[in-house]
N, C-alpha and C positions, 0 to 999 in steps of 0.2 A: 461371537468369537471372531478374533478379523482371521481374515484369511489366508492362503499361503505365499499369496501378491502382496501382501501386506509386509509380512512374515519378510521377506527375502527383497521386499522394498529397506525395512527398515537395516537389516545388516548391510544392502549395498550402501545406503549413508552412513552409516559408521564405518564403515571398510572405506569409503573416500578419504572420509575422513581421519584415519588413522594410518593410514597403505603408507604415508611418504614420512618421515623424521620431519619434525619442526623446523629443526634447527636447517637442515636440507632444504627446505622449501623457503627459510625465512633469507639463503643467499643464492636463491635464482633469479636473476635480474627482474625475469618479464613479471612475475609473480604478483598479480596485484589482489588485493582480498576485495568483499565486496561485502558491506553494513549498509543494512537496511531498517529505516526506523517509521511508523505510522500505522495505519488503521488498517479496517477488515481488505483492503486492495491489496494489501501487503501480509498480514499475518499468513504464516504458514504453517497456525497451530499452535502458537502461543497460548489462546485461550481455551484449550484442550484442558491446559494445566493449573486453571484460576478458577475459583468461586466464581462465577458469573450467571447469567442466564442463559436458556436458548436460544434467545434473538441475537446472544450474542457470540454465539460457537456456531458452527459447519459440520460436525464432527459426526454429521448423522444422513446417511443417504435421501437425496440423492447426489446429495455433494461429493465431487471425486469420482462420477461415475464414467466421464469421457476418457479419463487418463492412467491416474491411479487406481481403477476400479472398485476402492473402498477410499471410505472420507478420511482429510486426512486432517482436518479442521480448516484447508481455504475453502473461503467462501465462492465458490467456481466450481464447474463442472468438469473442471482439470486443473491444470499448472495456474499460477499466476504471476505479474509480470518482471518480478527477481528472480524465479526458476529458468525465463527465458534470456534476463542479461547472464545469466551465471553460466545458463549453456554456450552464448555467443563467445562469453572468454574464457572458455573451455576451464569452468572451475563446476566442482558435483553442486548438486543441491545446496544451498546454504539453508543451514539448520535454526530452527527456533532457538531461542534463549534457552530455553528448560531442555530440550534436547543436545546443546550442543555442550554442557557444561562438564560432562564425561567424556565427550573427543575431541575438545579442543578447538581451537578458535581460527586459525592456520588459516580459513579461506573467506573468514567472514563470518559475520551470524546476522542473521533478522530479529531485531526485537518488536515487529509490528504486532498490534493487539485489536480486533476487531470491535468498532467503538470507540477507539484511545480517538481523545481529542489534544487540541494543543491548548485545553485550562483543563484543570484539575476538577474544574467540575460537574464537566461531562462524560456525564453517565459514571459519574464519582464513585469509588468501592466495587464496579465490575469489571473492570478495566486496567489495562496498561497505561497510562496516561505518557503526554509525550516527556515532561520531567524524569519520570520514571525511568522511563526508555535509557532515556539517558545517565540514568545512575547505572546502569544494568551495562550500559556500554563501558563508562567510567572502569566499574566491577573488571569486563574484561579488557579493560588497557591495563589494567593493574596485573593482571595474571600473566597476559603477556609478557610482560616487561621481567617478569619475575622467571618465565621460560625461558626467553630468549638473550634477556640481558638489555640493557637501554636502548644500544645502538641499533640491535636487529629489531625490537620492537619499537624503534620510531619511523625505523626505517618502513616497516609495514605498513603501521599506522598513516604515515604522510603519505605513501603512496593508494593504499585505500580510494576505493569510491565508498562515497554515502549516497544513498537514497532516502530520499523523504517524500511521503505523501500524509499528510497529516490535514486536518480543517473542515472539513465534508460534516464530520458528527457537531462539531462546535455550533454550525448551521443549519442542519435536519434535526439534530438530535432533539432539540423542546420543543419542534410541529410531534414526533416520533414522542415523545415521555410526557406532553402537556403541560411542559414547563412553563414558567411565567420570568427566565432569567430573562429573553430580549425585551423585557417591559420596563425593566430597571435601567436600561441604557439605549441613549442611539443607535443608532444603524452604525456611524462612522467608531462610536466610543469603543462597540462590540467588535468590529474589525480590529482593529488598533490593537484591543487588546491579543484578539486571537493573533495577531501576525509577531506583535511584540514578543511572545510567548517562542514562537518558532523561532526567531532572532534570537534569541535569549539560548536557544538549545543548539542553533548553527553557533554561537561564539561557545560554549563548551566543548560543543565537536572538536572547534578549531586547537582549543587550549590543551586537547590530549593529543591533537597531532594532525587533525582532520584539514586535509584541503581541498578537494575534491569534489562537490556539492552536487547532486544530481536532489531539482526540489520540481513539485509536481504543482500546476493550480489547483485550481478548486473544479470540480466538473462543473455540468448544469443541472445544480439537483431539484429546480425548478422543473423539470423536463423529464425526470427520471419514470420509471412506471411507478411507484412510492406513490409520489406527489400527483401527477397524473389520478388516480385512484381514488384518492382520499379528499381533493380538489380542497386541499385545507382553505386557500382564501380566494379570492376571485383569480381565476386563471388569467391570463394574456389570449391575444389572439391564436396563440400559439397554442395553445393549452397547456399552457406553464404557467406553475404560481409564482406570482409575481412578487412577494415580499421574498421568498428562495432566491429566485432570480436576482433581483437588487441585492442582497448580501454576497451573491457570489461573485457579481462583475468587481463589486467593490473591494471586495478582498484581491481579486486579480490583479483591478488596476494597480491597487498598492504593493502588492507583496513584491513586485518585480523592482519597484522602487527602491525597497528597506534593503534587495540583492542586490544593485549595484552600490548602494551607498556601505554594503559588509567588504565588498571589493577592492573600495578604495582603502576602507580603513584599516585592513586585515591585512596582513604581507603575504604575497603567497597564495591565497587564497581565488580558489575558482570554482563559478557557481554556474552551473549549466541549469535553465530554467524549460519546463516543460509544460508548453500549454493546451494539456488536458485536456481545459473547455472546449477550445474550439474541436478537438478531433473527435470528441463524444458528440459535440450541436450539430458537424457536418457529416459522423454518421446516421443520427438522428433523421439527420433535413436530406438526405440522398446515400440511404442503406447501399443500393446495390452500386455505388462504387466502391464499396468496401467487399464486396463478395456479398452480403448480407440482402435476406428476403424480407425482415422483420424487424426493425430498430427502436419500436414505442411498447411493444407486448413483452414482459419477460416471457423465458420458455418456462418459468417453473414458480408458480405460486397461486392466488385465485382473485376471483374480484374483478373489478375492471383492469386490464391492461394487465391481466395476474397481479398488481401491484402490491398486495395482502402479504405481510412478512410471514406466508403459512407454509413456504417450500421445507416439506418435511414429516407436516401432517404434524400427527400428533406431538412429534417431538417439538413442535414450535406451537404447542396448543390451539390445532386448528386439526378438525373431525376428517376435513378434504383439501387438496390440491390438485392442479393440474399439471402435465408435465409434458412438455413438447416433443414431437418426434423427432426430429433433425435438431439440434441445438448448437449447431454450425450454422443456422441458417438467421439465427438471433445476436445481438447485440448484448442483450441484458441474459443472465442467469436466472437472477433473483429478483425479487423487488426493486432492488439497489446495485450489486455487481455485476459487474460482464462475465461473459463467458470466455472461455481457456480460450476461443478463437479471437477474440478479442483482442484481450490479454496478447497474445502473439503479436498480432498487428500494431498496437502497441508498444512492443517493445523493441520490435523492429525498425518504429518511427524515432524510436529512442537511440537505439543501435548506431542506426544512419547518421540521425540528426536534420531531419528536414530543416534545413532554415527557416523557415516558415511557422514551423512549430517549436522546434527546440534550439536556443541560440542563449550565449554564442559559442557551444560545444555539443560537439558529438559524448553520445557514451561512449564509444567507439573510441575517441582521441583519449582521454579517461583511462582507458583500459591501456593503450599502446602507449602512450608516453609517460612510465613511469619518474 
């Protein structure tokens, strides 16, 4: 039975979301919403609401237990890192697709799905996929427009940030399922296609009004406790597998390519690019400059490195796990996800905009200059 944290979490989100007139909110200048689209980094419960398995929902303790004190389906030990841009531009929570479809669209909605890749077929029929996503957005530009009238809903829409983190499953996901899809293609064929696919959903974004671009790399899932653990093919000196690795730099180097070539071609159009990798490799390679005691062990699952998708026990059909006492002091959550402190730090680097890592926009500029 959830609780009464639960209970009085979920009516303060719909009382955000409801408290202000649409129409009100849709003619205050600063007003900007905040959509967000890709995988388990991102879902905030999406997949609470889908047929899927439980590798691939959160929705079961200990997840949510730094923050929300009951799960609320992110994969994290608390917030993850669109609850913290949405708190920096003082907008509430942005709600799931399936939760927000009763109170309205006003500040933005997350349609991330834990697992959604950018092809259709991975981890196909459990998932949000990233196409999908995007019908689901389509769905509420459509509604919008039908509230508010053309003019206020483009006006929303253009001024909107998007977020994407999407690619990570298209890459883990068949070492994780045993699949035999990268056997049918190159290394380069498989990128291509994986980035083509994102290209393909940032120009939809664009065509309902989308200018605003906040896109994420690919981590190092070479590096991750997952991969680590399971040591699927010969590791590096590093103790990263090394065919992970070679698919992720590859996708990097490209993806930032296909973004400015959307730039030139798109009027309007601005892409702030955020490089992931490197701030997960250099928390990795020197934890305690981040605060952090621990950056290769998750706090929460079994095996070596915890890296076992068992955080949950039985709910993830695994008899034991293990669960860290400090979990401020980690890097990793799960197998796979960081932790709410993380996730912070993160979003933070996002906020700002270190040059270094995110260029050539701040979220921050994003927000302020609508």
């Amino acid at each position: 039975m959830a609780s009464l944290y639960s209970y009085l979490y979920a009516l303060a989100l719909l009382g955000n979301l409801l408290a202000t007139p649409v129409l009100c909110l849709a003619h205050q200048k600063k007003h900007v919403a905040l959509f967000a689209f890709g995988d388990s980094l991102f879902d905030p419960g999406n997949n609470n609401y889908i047929n899927t398995t439980t590798l691939l929902q959160a929705n079961f303790w200990p997840y949510g237990e730094s923050f929300f004190k009951d799960p609320t389906g992110r994969f994290s030990d608390g917030r993850i890192v669109p609850d913290f841009i949405a708190e920096f531009a003082k907008l509430p929570l942005i709600p799931g697709y399936f939760q927000a479809e009763q109170g309205g669209f006003i500040n933005g909605v997350n349609f991330a799905s834990g697992g959604a890749g950018s092809l259709a077929e991975t981890y196909s029929g459990l998932v949000i996929d990233l196409k999908k996503q995007v019908q689901y957005f389509k769905n509420v530009a459509k509604q919008l427009k039908g509230k508010l009238g053309n003019k206020d809903s483009n006006k929303l829409l253009t001024s909107a940030v998007y977020m994407i983190c999407i690619g990570s499953n298209d890459y883990i996901g068949p070492f994780i399922t045993n699949s035999t899809i990268l056997n049918a293609y190159t290394h380069k064929e498989y990128v291509d296609m994986v980035i083509g696919n994102m290209t393909n959903a940032i120009k939809e974004i664009y065509m309902e009004g989308g200018r605003k671009i906040v896109i994420y790399s690919v981590a190092p899932l070479g590096c991750i406790p997952f991969s680590r653990a399971l040591k699927l093919q010969q590791t590096n000196r590093t103790g990263c597998v090394k065919e992970l690795h070679v698919l992720t730099e590859m996708h990097n180097k490209a993806l930032p390519r296909k973004l400015i070539n959307l730039e030139k071609t798109l009027q309007g159009f601005k892409c702030s690019y955020f490089d992931f990798f490197t701030v997960v490799n250099n928390a990795i390679d020197h934890p305690s400059r981040y605060g952090l005691k621990e950056a290769k062990t998750a706090c929460c699952g079994s095996g070596p490195y915890r890296g076992l998708p068992s955080c949950g026990g039985e709910r993830r059909q695994f008899k034991e796990y293990e669960l860290c006492k400090d979990v401020g002091d980690y890097l990793f959550f799960d197998f796979i996800h960081p932790t709410e402190r993380f996730n912070q730090l993160t979003a933070t680097l996002l906020w700002n905009g270190d040059s270094n890592l995110v260029w050539p926009y701040s979220v921050k500029s994003f927000f302020e200059h609508v």
